[in-house]
ROBAFI-685399 format. One record per residue: residue number from 1; residue in one letter; z, y, x of N, C-alpha, C in turn. Coordinates in nm, 2 decimals. Example, Ala and Ser with C-alpha at 12.3 -4.5 7.8 and 13.67 -1.06 7.14 Angstrom:
residues 2
MIGU resi resn   n.zz   n.yy   n.xx  ca.zz  ca.yy  ca.xx   c.zz   c.yy   c.xx
MIGU    1    a   0.78  -0.57   1.32   0.78  -0.45   1.23   0.78  -0.33   1.32
MIGU    2    s   0.71  -0.22   1.28   0.71  -0.11   1.37   0.79   0.00   1.29
***
This chain:
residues 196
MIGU resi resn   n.zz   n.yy   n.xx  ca.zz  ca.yy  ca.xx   c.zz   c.yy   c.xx
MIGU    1    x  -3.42   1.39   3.99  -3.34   1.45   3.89  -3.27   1.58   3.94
MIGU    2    x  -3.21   1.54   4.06  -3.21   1.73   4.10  -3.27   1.81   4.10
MIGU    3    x  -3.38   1.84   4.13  -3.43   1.96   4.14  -3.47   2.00   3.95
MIGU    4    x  -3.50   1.88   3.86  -3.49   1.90   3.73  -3.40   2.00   3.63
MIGU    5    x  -3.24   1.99   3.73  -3.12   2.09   3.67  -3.15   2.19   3.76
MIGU    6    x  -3.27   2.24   3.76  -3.22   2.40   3.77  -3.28   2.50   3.66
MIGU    7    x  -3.31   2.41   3.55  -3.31   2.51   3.41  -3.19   2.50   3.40
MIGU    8    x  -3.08   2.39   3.38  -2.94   2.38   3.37  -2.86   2.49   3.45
MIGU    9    x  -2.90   2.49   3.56  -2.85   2.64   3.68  -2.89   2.76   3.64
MIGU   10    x  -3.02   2.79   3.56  -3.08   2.88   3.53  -3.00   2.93   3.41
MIGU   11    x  -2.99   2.86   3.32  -2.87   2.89   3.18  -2.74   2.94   3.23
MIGU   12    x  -2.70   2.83   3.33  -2.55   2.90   3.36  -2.58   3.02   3.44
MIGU   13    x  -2.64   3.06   3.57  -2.67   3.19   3.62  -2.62   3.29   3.49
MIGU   14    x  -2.77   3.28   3.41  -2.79   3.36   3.28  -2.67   3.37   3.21
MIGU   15    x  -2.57   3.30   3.17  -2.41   3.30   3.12  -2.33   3.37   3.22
MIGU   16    x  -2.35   3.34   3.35  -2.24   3.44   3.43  -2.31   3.57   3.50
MIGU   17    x  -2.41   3.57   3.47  -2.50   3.68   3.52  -2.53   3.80   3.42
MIGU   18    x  -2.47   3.89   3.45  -2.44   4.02   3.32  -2.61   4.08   3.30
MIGU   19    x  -2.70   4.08   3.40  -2.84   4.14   3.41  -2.94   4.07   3.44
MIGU   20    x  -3.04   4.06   3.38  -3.14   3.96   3.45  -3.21   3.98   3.62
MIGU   21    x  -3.13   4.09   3.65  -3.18   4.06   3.81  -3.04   4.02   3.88
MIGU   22    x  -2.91   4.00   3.82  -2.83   3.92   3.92  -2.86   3.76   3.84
MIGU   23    x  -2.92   3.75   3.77  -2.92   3.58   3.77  -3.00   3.55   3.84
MIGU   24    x  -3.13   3.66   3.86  -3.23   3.64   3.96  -3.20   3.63   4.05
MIGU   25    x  -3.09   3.67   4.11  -3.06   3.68   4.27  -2.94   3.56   4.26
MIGU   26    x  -2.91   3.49   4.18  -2.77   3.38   4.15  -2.88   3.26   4.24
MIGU   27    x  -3.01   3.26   4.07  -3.07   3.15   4.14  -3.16   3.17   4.24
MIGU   28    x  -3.22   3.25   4.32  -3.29   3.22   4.44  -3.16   3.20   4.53
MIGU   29    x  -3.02   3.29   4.54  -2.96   3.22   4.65  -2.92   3.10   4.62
MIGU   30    x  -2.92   3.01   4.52  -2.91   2.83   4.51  -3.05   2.78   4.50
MIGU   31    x  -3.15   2.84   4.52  -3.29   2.78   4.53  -3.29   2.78   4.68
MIGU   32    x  -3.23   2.85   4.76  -3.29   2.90   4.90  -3.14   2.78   4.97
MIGU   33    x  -3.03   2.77   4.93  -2.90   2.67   4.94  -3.01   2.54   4.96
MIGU   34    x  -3.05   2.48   4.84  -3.12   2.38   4.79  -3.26   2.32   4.89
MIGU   35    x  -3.28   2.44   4.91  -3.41   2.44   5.02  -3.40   2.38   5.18
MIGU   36    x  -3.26   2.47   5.19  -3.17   2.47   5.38  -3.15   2.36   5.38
MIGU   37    x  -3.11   2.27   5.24  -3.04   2.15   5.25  -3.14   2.07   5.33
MIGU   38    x  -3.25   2.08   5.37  -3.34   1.99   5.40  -3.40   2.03   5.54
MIGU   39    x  -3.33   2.14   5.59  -3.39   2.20   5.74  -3.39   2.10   5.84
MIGU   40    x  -3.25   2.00   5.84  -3.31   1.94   5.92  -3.35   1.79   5.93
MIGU   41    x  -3.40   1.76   5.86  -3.51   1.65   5.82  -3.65   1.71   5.82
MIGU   42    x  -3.71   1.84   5.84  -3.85   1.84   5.79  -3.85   1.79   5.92
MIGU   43    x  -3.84   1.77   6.06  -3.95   1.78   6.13  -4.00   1.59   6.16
MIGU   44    x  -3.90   1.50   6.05  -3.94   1.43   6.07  -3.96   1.36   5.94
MIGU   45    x  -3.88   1.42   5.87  -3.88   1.34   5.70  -3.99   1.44   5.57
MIGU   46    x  -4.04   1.52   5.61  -4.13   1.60   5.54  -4.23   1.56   5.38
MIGU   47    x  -4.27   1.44   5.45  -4.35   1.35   5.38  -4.24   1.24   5.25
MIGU   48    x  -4.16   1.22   5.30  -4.04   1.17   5.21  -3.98   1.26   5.14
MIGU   49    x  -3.97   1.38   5.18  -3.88   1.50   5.10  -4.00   1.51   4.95
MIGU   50    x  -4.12   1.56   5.02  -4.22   1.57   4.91  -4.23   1.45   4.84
MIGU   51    x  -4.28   1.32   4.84  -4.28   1.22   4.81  -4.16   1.20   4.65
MIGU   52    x  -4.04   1.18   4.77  -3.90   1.09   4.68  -3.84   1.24   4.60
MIGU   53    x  -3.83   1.36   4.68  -3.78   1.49   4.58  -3.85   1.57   4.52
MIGU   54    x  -3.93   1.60   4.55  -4.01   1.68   4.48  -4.13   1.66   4.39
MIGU   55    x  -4.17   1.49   4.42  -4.30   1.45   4.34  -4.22   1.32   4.25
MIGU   56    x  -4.09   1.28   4.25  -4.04   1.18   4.20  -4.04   1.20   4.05
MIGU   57    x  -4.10   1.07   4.04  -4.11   1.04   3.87  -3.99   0.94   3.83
MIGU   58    x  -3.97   0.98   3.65  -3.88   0.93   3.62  -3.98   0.74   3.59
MIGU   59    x  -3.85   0.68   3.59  -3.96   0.56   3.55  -4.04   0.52   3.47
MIGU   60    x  -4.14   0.44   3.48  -4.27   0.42   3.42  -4.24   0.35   3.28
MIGU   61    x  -4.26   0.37   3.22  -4.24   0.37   3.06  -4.24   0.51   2.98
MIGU   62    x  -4.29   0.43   2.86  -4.31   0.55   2.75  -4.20   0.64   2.74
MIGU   63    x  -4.17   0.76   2.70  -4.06   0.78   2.69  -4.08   0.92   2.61
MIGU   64    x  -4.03   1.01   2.53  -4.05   1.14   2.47  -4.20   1.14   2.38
MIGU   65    x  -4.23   1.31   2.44  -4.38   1.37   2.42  -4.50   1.25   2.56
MIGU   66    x  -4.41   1.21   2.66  -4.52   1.14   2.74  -4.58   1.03   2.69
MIGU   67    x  -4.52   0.99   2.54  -4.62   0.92   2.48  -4.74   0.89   2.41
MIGU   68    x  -4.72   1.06   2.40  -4.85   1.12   2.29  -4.93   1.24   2.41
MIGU   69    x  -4.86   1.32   2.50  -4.92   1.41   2.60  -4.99   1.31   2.73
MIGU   70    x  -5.07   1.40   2.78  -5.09   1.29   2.90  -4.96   1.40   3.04
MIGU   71    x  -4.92   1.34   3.12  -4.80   1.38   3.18  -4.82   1.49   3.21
MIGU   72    x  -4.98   1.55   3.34  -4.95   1.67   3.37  -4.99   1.79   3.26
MIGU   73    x  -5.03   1.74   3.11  -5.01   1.87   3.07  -4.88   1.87   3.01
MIGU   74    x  -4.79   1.77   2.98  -4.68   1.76   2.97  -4.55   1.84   3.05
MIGU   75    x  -4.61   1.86   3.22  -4.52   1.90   3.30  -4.51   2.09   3.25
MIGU   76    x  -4.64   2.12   3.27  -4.66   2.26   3.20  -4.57   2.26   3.10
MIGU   77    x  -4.59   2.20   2.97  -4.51   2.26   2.83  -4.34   2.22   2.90
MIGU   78    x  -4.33   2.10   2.97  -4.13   2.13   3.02  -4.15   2.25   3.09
MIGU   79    x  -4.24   2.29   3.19  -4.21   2.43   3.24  -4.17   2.49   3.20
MIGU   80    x  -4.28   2.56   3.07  -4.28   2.70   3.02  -4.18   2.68   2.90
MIGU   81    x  -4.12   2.57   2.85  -4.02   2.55   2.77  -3.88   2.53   2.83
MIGU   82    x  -3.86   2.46   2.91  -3.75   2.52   2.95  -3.71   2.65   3.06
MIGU   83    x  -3.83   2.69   3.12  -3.78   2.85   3.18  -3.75   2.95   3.05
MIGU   84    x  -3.78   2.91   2.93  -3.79   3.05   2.79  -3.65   2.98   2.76
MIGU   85    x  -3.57   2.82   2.76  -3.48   2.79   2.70  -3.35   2.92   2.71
MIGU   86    x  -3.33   2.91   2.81  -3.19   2.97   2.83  -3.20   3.09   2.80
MIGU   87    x  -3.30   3.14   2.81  -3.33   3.32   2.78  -3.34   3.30   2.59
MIGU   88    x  -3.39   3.24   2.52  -3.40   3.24   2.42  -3.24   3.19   2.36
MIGU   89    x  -3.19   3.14   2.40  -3.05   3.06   2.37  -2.96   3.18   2.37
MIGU   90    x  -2.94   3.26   2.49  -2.83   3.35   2.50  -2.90   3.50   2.43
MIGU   91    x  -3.03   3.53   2.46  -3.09   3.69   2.41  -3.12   3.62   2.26
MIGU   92    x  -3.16   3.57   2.23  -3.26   3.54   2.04  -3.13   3.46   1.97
MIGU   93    x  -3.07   3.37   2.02  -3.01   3.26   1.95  -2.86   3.34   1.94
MIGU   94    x  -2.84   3.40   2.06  -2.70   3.46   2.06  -2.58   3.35   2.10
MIGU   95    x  -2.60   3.24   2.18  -2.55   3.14   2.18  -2.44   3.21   2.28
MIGU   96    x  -2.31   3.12   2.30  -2.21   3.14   2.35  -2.22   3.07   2.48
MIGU   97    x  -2.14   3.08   2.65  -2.18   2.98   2.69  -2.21   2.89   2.70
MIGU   98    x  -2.12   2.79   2.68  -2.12   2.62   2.64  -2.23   2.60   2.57
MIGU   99    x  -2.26   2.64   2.46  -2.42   2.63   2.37  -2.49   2.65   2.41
MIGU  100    x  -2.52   2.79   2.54  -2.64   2.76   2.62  -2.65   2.65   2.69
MIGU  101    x  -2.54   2.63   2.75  -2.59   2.52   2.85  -2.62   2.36   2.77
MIGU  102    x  -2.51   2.37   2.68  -2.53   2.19   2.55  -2.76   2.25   2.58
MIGU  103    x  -2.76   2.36   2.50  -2.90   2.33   2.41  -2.98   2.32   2.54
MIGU  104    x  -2.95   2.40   2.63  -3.09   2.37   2.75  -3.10   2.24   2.83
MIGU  105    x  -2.98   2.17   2.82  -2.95   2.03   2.86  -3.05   1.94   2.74
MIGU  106    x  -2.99   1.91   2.66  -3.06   1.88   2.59  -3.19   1.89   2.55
MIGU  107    x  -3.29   2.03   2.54  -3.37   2.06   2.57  -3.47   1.97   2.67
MIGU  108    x  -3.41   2.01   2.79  -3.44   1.91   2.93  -3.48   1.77   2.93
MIGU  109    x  -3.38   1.73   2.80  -3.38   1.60   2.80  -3.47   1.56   2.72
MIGU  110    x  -3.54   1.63   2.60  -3.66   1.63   2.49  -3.76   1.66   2.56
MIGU  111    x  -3.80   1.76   2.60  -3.92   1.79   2.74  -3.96   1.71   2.81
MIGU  112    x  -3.86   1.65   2.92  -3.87   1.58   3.04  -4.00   1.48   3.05
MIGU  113    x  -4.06   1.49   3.14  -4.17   1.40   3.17  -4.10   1.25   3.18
MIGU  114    x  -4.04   1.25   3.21  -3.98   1.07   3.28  -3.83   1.07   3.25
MIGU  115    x  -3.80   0.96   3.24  -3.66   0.96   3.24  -3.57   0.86   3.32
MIGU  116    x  -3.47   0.83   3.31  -3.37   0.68   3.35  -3.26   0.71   3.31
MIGU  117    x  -3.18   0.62   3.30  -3.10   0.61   3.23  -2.92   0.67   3.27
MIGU  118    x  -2.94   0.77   3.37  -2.84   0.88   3.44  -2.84   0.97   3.37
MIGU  119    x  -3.00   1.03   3.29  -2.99   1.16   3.26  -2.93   1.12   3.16
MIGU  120    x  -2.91   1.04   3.08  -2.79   1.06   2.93  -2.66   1.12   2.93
MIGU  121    x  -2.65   1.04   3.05  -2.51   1.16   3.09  -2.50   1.30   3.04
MIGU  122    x  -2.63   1.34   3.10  -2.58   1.53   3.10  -2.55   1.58   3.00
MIGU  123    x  -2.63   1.55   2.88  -2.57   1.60   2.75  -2.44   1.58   2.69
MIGU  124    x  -2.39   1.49   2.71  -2.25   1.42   2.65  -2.13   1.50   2.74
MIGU  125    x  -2.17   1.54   2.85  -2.09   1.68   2.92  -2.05   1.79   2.84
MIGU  126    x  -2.19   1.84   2.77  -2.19   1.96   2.71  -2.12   1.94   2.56
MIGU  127    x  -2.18   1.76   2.51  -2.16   1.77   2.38  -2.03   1.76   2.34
MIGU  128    x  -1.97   1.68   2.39  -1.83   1.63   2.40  -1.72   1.80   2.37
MIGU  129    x  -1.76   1.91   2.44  -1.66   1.98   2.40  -1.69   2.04   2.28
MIGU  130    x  -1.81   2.01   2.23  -1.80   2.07   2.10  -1.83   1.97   1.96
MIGU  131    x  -1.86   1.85   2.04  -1.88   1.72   1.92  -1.96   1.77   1.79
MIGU  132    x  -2.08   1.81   1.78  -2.15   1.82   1.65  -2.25   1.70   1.64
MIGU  133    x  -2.23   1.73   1.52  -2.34   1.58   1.47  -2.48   1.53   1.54
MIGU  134    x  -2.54   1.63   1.60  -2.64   1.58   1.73  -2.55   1.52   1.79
MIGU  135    x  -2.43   1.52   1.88  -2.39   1.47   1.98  -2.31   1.32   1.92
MIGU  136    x  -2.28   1.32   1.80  -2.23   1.24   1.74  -2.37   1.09   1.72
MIGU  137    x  -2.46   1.18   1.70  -2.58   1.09   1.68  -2.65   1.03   1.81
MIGU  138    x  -2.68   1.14   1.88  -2.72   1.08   2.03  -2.64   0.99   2.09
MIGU  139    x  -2.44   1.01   2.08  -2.35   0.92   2.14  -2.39   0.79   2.06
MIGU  140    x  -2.40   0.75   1.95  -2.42   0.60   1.91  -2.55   0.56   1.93
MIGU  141    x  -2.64   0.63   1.97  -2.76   0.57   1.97  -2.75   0.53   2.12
MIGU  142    x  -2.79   0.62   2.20  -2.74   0.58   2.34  -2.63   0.46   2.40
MIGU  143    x  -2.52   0.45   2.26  -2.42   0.33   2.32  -2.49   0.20   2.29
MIGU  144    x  -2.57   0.22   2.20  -2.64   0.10   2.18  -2.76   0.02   2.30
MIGU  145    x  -2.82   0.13   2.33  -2.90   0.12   2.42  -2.86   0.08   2.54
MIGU  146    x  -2.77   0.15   2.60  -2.70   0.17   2.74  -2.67   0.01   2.80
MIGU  147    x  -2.58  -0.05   2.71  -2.58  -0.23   2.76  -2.72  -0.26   2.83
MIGU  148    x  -2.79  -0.24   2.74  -2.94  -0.36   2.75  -3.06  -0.26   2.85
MIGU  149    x  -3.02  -0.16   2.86  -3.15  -0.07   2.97  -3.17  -0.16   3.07
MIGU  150    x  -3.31  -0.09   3.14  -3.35  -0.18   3.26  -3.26  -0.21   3.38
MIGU  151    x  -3.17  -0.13   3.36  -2.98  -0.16   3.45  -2.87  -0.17   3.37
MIGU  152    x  -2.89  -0.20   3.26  -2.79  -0.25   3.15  -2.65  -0.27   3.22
MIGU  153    x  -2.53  -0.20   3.20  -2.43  -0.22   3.21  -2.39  -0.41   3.23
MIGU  154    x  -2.42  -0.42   3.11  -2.38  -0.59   3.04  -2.48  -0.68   3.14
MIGU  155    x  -2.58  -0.62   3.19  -2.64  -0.74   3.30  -2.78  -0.83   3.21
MIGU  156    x  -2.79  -0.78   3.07  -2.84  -0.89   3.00  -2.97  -0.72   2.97
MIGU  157    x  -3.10  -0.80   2.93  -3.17  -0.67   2.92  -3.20  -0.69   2.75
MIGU  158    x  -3.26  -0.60   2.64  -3.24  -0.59   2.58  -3.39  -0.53   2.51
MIGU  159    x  -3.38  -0.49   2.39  -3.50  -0.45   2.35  -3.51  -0.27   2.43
MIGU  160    x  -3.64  -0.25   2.49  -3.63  -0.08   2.57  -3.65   0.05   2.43
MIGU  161    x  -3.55   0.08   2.40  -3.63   0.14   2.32  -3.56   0.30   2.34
MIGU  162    x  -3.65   0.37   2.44  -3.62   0.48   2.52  -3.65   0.58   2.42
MIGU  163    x  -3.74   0.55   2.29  -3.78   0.69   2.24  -3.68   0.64   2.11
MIGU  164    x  -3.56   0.59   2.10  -3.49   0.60   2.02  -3.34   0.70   2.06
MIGU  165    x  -3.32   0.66   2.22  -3.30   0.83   2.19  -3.36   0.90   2.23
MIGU  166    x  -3.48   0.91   2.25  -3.52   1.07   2.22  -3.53   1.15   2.12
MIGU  167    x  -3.55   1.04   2.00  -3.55   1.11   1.84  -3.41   1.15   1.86
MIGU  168    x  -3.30   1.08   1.86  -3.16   1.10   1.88  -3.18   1.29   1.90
MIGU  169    x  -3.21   1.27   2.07  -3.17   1.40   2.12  -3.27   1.53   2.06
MIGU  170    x  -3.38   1.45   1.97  -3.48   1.61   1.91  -3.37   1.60   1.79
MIGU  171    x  -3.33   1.54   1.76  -3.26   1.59   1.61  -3.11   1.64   1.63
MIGU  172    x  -3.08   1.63   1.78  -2.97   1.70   1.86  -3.02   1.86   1.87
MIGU  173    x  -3.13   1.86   1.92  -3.20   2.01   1.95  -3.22   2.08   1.84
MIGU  174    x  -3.29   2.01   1.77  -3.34   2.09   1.58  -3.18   2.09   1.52
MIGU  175    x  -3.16   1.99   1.53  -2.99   2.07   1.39  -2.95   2.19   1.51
MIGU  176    x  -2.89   2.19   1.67  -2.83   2.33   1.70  -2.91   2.44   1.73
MIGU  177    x  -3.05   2.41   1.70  -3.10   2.53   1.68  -3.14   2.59   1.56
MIGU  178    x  -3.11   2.46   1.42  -3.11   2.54   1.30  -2.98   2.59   1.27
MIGU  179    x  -2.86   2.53   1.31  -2.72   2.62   1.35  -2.75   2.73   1.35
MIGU  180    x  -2.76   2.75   1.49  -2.75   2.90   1.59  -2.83   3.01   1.45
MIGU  181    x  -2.95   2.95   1.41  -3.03   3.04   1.34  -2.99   3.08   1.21
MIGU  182    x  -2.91   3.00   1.13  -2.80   3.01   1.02  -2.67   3.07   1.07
MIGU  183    x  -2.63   3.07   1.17  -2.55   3.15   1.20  -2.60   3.31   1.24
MIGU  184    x  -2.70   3.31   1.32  -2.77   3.49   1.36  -2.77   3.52   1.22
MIGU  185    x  -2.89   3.47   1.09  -2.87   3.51   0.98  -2.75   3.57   0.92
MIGU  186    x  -2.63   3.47   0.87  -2.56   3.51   0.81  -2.45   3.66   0.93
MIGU  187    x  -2.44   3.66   1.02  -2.38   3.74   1.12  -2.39   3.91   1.04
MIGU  188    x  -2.53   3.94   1.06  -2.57   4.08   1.01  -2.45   4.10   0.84
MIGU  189    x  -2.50   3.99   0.79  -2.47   4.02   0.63  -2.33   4.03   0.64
MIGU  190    x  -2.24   3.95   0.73  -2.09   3.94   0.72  -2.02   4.07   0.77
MIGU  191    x  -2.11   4.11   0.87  -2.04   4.28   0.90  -2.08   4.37   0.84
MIGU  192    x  -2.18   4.31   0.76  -2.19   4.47   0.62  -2.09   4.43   0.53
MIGU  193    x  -2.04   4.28   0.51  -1.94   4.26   0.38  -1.86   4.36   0.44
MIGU  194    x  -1.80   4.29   0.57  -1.65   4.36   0.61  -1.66   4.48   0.63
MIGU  195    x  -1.75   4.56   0.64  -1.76   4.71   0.65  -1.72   4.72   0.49
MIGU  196    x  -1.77   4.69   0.35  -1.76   4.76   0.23  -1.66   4.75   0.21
***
């Protein structure tokens, strides 16, 4: 799941990074941070690093688009969908901080090849400070779920039903990005009102 948030790192760079070559230079010095972290274990843990960090799958169950994609063309479209997220969120969408990072979280969490039941967390971070009706909807779906997962809080397991929030979280994604896009629209027209 680490190395997964660095579209999340990539969004916030992009929010505190005035140019696209200081977010470039934000994230390779936390890509190269991220990297060190492991100096000294290669000469004996190498095979583990690859293995458990870098090749780790979320658990085996259906879950998202991996139900209908086969995974590695799957991993391609999270690539190239979330490296455009944050750029398209802050340059096209015009989003504000916090909404870049809610929608690319989110995002992440629609894409993702695999999942468990940690990553729920990250959105409710984002969504929580702004509570819209995606986060309202993903929060009850998810509380339902959350007892009975294959680590169920409650200890008792329950029906798995992982692509119920996913729909949750695509209809988290689609309502704030038909927002954002009802909001760019009306923007132009309101500063010609207030100009006449």
């Amino acid at each position: 799941m680490k190395h997964l948030n660095v579209f999340i790192v990539l969004a916030l760079f992009l929010v505190v990074g005035s140019t696209l070559r200081r977010t470039a230079g934000l994230l390779a010095a936390a890509l190269a941070v991220f990297g060190a972290s492991f100096l000294p274990h290669l000469s004996t843990g190498m095979d583990g690093i690859v293995k458990n960090v870098l090749l780790y799958r979320g658990l085996a169950h259906p879950y998202g688009l991996a139900t209908f994609l086969p995974r590695n063309v799957l991993f391609v479209v999270f690539a190239v969908v979330l490296s455009a997220t944050p750029f398209l969120a802050r340059r096209f969408l015009r989003l504000g901080p916090v909404e870049t990072l809610e929608l690319t979280t989110v995002a992440l969490l629609v894409f993702i090849p695999g999942i468990g039941e940690p990553y729920f967390l990250l959105p409710v971070l984002f969504g929580a400070a702004r509570r819209s009706l995606g986060w309202i909807v993903f929060t009850i779906v998810a509380t339902f779920f959350l007892p009975f997962g294959p680590f169920g809080i409650l200890g008792s397991r329950g029906p798995q039903l992982w692509n119920a929030d996913w729909l949750a979280l695509v209809f988290w994604l689609v309502f704030d990005v038909a927002r954002a896009l009802r909001a760019r629209r009306a923007a132009p027209g309101a500063a010609a009102a207030a100009e006449a």
